[in-house]
N, C-alpha and C positions, 0 to 999 in steps of 0.2 A: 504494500500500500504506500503510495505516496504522499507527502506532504503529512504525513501522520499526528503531526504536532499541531494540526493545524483544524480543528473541529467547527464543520460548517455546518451541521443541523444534528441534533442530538434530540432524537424521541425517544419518549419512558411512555410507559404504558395508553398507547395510543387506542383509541377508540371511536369507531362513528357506527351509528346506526340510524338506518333509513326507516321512517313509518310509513308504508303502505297499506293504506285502509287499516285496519284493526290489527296487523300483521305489522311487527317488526323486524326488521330484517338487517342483520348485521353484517358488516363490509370489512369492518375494523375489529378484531379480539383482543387487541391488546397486544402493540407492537413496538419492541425496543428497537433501536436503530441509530449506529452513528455513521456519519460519513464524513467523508474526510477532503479539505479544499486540493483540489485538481484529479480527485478520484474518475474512474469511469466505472460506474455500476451498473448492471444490467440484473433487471427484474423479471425473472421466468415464471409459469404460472396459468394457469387454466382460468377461464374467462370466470368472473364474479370471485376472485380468490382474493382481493383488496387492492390490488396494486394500480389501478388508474384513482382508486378514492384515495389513496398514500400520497402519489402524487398531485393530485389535487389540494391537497391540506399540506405537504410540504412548499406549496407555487402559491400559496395563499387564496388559491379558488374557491376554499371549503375550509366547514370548519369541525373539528374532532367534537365527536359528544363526548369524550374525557381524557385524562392522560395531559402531556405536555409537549410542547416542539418549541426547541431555541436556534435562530437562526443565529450562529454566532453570539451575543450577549445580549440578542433581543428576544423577546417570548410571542410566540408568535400568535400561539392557543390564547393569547390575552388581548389580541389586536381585534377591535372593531371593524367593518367594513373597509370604511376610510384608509386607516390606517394599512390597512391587507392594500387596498390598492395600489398604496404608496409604495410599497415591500415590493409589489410586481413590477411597478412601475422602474425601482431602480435596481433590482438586483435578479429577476428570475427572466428567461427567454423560452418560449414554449413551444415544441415543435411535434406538430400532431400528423394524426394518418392522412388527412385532406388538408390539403394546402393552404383553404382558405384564402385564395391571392385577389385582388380586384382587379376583372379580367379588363376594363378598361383603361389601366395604369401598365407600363412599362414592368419590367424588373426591377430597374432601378428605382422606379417612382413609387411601385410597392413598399422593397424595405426606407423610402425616403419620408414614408408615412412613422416611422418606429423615431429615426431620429429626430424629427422635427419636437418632440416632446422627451428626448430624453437628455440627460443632463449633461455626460461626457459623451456622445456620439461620436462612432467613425463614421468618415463618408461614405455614402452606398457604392462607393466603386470598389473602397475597399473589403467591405466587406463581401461582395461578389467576388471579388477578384481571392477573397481566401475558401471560399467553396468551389473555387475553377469555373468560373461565369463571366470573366471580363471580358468575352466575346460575344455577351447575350444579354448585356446590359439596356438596351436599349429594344429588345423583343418582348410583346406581350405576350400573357400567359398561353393561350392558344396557340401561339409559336413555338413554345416549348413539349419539350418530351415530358412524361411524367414526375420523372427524376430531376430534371434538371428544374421545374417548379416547386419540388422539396427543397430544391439546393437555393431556390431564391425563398426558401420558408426559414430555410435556415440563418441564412444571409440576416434575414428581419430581424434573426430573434435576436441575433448574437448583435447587431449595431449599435444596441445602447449597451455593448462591454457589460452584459451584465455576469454575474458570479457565479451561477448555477445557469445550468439548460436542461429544461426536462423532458423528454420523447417520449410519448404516446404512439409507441407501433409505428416510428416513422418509415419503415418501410414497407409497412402491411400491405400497400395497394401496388406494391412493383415488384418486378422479378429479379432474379438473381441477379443479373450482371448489372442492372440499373442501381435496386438495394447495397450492392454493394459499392456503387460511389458513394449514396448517401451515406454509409458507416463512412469512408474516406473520410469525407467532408465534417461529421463529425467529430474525429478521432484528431483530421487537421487543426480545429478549432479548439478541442483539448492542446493539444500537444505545443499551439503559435501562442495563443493565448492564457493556459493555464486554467480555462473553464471547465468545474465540476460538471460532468453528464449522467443522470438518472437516466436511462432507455429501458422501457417496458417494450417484450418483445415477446411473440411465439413463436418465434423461430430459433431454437436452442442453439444454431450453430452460430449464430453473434456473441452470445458468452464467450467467448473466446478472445475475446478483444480489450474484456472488461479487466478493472484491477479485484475486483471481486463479484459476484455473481448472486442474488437473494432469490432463492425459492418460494414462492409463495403458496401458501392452500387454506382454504378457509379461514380466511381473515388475518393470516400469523405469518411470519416469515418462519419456516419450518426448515430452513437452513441457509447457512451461511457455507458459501466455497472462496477460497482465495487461489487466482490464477499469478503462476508464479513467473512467467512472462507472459505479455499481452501478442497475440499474434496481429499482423497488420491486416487492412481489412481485405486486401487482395491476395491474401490465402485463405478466405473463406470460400463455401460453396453449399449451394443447397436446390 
């Protein structure tokens, strides 16, 4: 593990539960967790096993029905709406299965929409240009291949420099050789910038890349593996 010394979110007994009609239904059992700043973790796991509600309540989207999360030396389980904004606004970058991109904006003018309100912003060129896109900067979304609009998804998240990136299944909707820029591009953006990566994935052969790997099943992280070199993402295959 990398940067070990250096504790970027710290959960003690985490907890959320959803009420559906009369039915409560639990996401969250009660989940310890540290991570560590410039780690890359990967989250494996069967669909409803907690880990997009983990990350949710880690990204400030949501909030734990008990338990604690310190981002650093702030409590996060203690932040009102407002405040959660704020948190996302300067330190988490989100990078989900749909790109969500506004097809009438450029590449560039996509992630230009992230910087114009964030505090230390890079320029969108740069940050295209560290996902391998400074040839498609000026292309709309429809212009692009699947991948390479993940890689203007990524581009976004990362331009306000923030400290954490979280991934929701960023490569759920592509195939192997595409999927696998996108880890590139991820792995890139750790490794230039030193940004911590949460990636929730069902494709187990990504673990591979990770500085440690969280098993999930029913609401619990039901193990911990630590990979003792990270392989690059152009020796994966699935």
């Amino acid at each position: 593990m990398r940067s070990a010394a250096t504790r970027l979110f710290v959960a003690r007994g985490l907890t959320k539960t959803y009420q559906s009609g009369e039915v409560a239904v639990q996401a969250l059992g009660g989940v310890d967790l540290e991570v560590s700043a410039g780690e890359v973790i990967v989250l494996l796991g069967p669909s409803g096993s907690g880990k997009s509600t983990l990350l949710n309540i880690l990204g400030g989207l949501d909030h734990a029905s008990s338990g604690t999360v310190f981002f650093k030396d702030q409590e996060l389980t203690r932040l009102d709406d407002r405040s959660l904004t704020d948190y996302r606004r300067r330190h988490v970058g989100f990078v989900f299965q749909f790109y969500n991109l506004m097809p009438s904006l450029t590449a560039r003018e996509n992630v230009a929409l992230v910087t114009e309100i964030a505090d230390d912003p890079m320029p969108p060129e740069e940050a295209l240009a560290l996902v391998g896109l400074s040839d498609r900067i000026h292309h709309f979304p429809a212009e692009l291949s699947g991948g390479e609009q993940q890689r203007v998804a990524i581009a976004r998240a990362i331009a306000k420099r923030p400290e954490v990136l979280l991934c929701d299944e960023p490569t759920g909707a592509l195939d192997s050789k595409t999927g696998i820029k996108v880890i590139e591009a991820l792995l890139g953006v750790n490794t230039q910038l030193g940004t911590t990566a949460l990636i929730i994935t069902h494709n187990a052969s990504i673990q591979e890349v990770a500085d440690r790997v969280l098993d999930f099943a029913d609401g619990r992280v039901s193990r911990v593996r630590n990979n003792e070199t990270r392989r690059p993402a152009s020796a994966l295959s699935w």
